[in-house]
C-alpha positions as CSV (number, residue, x, y, z in Angstrom):
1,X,105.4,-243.0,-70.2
2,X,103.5,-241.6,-66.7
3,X,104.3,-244.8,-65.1
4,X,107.6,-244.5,-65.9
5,X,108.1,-241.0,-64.9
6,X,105.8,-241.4,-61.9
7,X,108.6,-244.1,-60.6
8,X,111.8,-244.2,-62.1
9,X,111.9,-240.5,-63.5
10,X,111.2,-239.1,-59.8
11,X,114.2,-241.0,-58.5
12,X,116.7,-239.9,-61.4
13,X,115.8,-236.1,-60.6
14,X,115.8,-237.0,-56.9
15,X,119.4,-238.8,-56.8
16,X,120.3,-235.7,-59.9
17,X,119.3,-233.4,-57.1
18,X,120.9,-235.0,-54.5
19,X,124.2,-235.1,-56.0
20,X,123.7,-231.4,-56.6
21,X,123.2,-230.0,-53.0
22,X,125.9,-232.5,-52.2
23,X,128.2,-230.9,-54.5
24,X,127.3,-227.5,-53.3
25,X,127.4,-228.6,-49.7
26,X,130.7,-229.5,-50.0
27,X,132.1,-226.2,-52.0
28,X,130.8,-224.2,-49.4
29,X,131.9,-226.4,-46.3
30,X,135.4,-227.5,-47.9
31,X,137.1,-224.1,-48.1
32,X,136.1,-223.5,-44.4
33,X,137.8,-226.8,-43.1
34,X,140.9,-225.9,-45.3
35,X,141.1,-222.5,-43.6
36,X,140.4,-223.9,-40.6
37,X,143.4,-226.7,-40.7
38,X,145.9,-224.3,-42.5
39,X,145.2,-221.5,-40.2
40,X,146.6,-223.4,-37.0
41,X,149.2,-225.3,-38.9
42,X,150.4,-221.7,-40.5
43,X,150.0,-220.2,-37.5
44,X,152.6,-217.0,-37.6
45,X,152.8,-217.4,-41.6
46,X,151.7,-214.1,-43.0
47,X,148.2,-214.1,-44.4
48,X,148.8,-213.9,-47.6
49,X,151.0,-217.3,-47.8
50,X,147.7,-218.7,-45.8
51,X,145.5,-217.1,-48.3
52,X,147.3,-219.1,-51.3
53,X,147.4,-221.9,-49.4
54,X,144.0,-222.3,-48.7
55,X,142.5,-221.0,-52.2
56,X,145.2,-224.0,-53.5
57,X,143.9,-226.8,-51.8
58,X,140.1,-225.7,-51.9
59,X,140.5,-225.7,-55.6
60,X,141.7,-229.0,-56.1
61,X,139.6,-230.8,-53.8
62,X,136.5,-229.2,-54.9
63,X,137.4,-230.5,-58.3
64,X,138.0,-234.1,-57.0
65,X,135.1,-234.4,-54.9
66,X,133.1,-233.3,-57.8
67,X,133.8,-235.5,-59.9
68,X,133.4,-238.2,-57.2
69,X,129.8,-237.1,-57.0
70,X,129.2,-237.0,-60.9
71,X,130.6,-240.9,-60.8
72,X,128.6,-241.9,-57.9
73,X,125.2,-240.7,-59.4
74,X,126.0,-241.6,-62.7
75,X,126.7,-245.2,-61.4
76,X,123.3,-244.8,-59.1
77,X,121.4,-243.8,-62.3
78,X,122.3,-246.6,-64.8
79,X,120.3,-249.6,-63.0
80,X,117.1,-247.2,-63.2
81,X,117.6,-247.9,-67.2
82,X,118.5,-251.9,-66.4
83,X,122.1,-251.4,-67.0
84,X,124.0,-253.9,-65.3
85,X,126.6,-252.0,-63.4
86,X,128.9,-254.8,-61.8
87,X,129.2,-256.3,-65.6
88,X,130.0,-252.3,-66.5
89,X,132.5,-251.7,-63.2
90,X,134.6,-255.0,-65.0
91,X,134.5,-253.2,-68.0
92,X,135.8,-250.3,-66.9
93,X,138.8,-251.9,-64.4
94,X,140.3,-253.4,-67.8
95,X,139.4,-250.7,-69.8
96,X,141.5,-248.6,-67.2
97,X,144.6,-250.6,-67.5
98,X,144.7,-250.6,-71.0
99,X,144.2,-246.7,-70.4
100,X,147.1,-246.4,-67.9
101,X,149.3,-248.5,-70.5
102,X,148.6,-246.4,-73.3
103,X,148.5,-242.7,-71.1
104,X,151.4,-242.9,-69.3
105,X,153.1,-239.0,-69.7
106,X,149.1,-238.4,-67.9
107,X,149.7,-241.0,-65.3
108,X,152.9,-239.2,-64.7
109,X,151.0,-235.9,-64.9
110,X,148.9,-236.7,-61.7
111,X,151.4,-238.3,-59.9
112,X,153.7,-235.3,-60.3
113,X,151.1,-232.9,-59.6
114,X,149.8,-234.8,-56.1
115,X,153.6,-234.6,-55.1
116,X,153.6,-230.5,-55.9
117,X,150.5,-230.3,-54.0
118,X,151.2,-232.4,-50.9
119,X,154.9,-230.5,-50.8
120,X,153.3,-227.1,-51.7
121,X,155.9,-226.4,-53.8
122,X,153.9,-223.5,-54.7
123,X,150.4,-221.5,-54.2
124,X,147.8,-220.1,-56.4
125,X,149.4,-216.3,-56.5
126,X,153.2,-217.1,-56.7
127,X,155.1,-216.4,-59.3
128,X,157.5,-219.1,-60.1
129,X,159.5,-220.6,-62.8
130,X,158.4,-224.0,-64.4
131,X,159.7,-225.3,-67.4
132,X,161.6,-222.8,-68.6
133,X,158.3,-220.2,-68.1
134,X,158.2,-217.8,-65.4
135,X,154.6,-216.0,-64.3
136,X,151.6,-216.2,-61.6
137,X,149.9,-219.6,-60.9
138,X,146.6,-218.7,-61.8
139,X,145.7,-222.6,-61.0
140,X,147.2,-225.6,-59.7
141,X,145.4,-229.1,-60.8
142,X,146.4,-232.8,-60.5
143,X,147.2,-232.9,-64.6
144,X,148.5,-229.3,-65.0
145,X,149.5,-225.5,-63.9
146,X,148.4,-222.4,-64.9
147,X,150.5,-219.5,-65.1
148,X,150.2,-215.7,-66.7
149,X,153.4,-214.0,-67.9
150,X,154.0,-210.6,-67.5
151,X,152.5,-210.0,-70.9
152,X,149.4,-211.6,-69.1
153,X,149.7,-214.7,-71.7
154,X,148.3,-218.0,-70.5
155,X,150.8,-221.0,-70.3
156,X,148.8,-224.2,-69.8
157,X,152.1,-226.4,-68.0
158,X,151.7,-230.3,-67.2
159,X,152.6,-231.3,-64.4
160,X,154.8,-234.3,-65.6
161,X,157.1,-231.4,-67.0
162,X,157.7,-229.5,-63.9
163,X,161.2,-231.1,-63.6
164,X,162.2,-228.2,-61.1
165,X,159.9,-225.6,-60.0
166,X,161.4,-221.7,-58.4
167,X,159.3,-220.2,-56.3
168,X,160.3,-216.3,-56.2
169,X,157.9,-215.5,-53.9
170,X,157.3,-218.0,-50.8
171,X,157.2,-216.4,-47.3
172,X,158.9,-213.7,-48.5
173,X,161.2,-212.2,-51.2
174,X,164.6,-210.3,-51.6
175,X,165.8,-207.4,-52.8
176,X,169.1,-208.2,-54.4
177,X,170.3,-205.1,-56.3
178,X,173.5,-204.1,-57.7
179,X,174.2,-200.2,-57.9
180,X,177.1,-199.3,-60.3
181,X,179.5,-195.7,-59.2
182,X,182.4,-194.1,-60.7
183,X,186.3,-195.2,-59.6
184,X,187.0,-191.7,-58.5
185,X,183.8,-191.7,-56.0
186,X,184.3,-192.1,-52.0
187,X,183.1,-195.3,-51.1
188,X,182.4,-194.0,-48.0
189,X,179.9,-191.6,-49.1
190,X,178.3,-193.5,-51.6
191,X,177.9,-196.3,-49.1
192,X,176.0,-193.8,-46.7
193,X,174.3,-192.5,-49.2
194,X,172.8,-195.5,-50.4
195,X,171.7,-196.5,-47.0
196,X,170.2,-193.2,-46.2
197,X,167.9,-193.4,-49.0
198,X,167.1,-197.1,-47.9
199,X,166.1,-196.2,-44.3
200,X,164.0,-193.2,-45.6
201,X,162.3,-195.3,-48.2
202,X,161.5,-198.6,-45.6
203,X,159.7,-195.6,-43.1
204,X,158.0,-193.8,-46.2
205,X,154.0,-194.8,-44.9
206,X,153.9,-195.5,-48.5
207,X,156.2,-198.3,-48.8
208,X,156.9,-199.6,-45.1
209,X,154.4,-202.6,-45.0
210,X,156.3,-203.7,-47.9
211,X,159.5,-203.9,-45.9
212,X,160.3,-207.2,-43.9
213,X,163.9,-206.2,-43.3
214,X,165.9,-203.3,-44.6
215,X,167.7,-203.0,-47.3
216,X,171.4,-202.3,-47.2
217,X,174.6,-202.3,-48.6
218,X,176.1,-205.5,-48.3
219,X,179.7,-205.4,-49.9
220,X,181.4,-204.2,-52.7
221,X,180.5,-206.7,-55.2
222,X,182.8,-206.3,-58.0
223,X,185.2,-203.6,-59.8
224,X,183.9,-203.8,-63.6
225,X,185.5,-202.2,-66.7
226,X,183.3,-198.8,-66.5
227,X,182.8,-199.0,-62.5
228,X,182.2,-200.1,-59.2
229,X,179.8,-202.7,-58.6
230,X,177.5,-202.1,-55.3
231,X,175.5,-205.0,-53.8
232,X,172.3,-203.7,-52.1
233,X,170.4,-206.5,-50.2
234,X,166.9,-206.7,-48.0
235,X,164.2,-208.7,-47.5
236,X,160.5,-207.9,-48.7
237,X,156.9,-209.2,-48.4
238,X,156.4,-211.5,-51.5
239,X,156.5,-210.5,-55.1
240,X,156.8,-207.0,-54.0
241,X,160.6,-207.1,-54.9
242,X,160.3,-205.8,-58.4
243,X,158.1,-202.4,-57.2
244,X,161.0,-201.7,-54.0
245,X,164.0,-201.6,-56.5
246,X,161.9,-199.9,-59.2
247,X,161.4,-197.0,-56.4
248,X,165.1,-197.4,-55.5
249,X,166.5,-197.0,-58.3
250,X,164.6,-194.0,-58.8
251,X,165.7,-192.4,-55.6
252,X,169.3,-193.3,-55.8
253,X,169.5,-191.9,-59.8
254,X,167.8,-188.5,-57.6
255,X,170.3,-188.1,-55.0
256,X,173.6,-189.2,-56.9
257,X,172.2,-186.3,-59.6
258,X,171.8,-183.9,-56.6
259,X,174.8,-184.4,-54.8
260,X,177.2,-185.0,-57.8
261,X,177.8,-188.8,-57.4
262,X,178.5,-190.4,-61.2
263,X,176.7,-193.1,-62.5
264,X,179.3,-194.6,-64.6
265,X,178.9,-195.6,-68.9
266,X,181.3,-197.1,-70.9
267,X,183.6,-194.8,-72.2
268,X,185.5,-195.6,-75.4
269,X,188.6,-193.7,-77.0
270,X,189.0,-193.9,-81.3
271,X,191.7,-192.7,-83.0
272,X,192.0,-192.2,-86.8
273,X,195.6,-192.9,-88.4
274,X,198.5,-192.8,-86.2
275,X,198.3,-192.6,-82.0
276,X,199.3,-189.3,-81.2
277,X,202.8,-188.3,-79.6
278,X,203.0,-187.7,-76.1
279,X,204.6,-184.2,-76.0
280,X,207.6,-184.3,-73.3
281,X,208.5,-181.4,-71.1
282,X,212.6,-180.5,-71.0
């Protein structure tokens, strides 16, 4: 037993240890080169679309080249027991294709999921829409996504169902925002109005980094049964879409109240029995 740990123990723990600081070599240095490529390739790119980028990539290829390590020191460990690994290596190659054959929706899964990633269809951070479920990637692998929902479930998504993916946040976002006024309003006004609060809002200190262009009325979008639709439209830094018309909202429903602009409802006129005559002047 001391001869046998005194020479093959001592190189098990040694090539174990190896594989070790190789593996935390490479988490520490991988990250760096990723930053390092992205950064000049997104040069101009704000640094939050870098960020995602670079936390993406440096995921997955930590991942791979860990488990490139773990096979390689597996594979440098077995002949220290007198396993034979070319006869094993054979083994495995037909074992593989009999895998493949039978695992085909996971062959699809990696080859879908090497296509998102070498397309960067999205980033860790984004919120996006993937089979039918919307929310943040939490995580991007070769076999699946991750993605929390606003209720801050989980959804576990493989990749070989990813048919179509939205991204709602790359590079930037939009406000797109329809504002609803009474027929007998002045356009005019509202119109000013409305883009008076948007100017004050994109030079509030609180909200203007938030602002890529602003927002504004764009047209008169549509004459509904109760009102008339009014089509607000600006760009925004990503995912910060949802906080900008929540605060709009909130400051147009102000300023209508204050200076007597009506938010329309639909109104709705019952009668019981017969209509009622319209009286007639002689």
């Amino acid at each position: 037993m001391y001869d046998w740990f005194m020479e093959t123990g001592i190189r098990v723990v040694v090539i174990i240890a190896i594989a070790v600081v190789v593996y935390f070599v490479l988490k520490y240095l991988i990250p760096k080169f990723i930053r390092g490529l992205i950064s000049r390739r997104m040069a101009g790119e704000p640094d939050t679309e870098i960020k995602k980028r670079i936390d993406t990539l440096s995921s997955i290829l930590v991942t791979i080249m860990g488990v490139i390590i773990l096979i390689i020191a597996i594979l440098t460990i077995l002949p220290e027991f007198g396993v034979n690994i070319t006869t094993l290596i054979a083994a495995i190659g037909v074992g593989g294709l009999a895998i493949a054959f039978a695992a085909q929706n996971l062959v699809r899964d990696f080859i879908t999921g090497f296509f998102i990633l070498f397309e960067d269809q999205y980033r860790i951070g984004d919120w996006v829409t993937l089979a039918g479920i919307s929310g943040t990637v939490e995580e991007v692998g070769l076999r699946r996504t991750i993605l929390r929902d606003f209720d801050a479930k989980v959804h576990s998504i493989p990749n070989g169902k990813v048919e179509v993916s939205t991204n709602h946040t790359k590079k930037y976002s939009r406000v797109n925002l329809n504002i609803s006024v009474a027929y007998g309003e002045n356009l005019d006004k509202v119109i000013e109005t409305i883009n008076r609060i948007c100017q004050e809002m994109a030079e509030d200190p609180k909200w203007k980094e938030d602002f890529i262009s602003t927002p504004a009325v764009l047209r008169v979008d549509n004459l509904g049964d109760s009102g008339i639709d009014i089509k607000i439209l600006g760009d925004t830094q990503p995912a910060r879409q949802w906080a900008i018309m929540g605060e709009l909202r909130l400051r147009i429903k102000k300023t209508f109240d204050s200076e007597g602009i009506e938010i329309p409802w639909p109104h709705t006129k019952v009668y019981f029995g017969n209509t009622p005559a319209t009286s007639s002047k002689n």
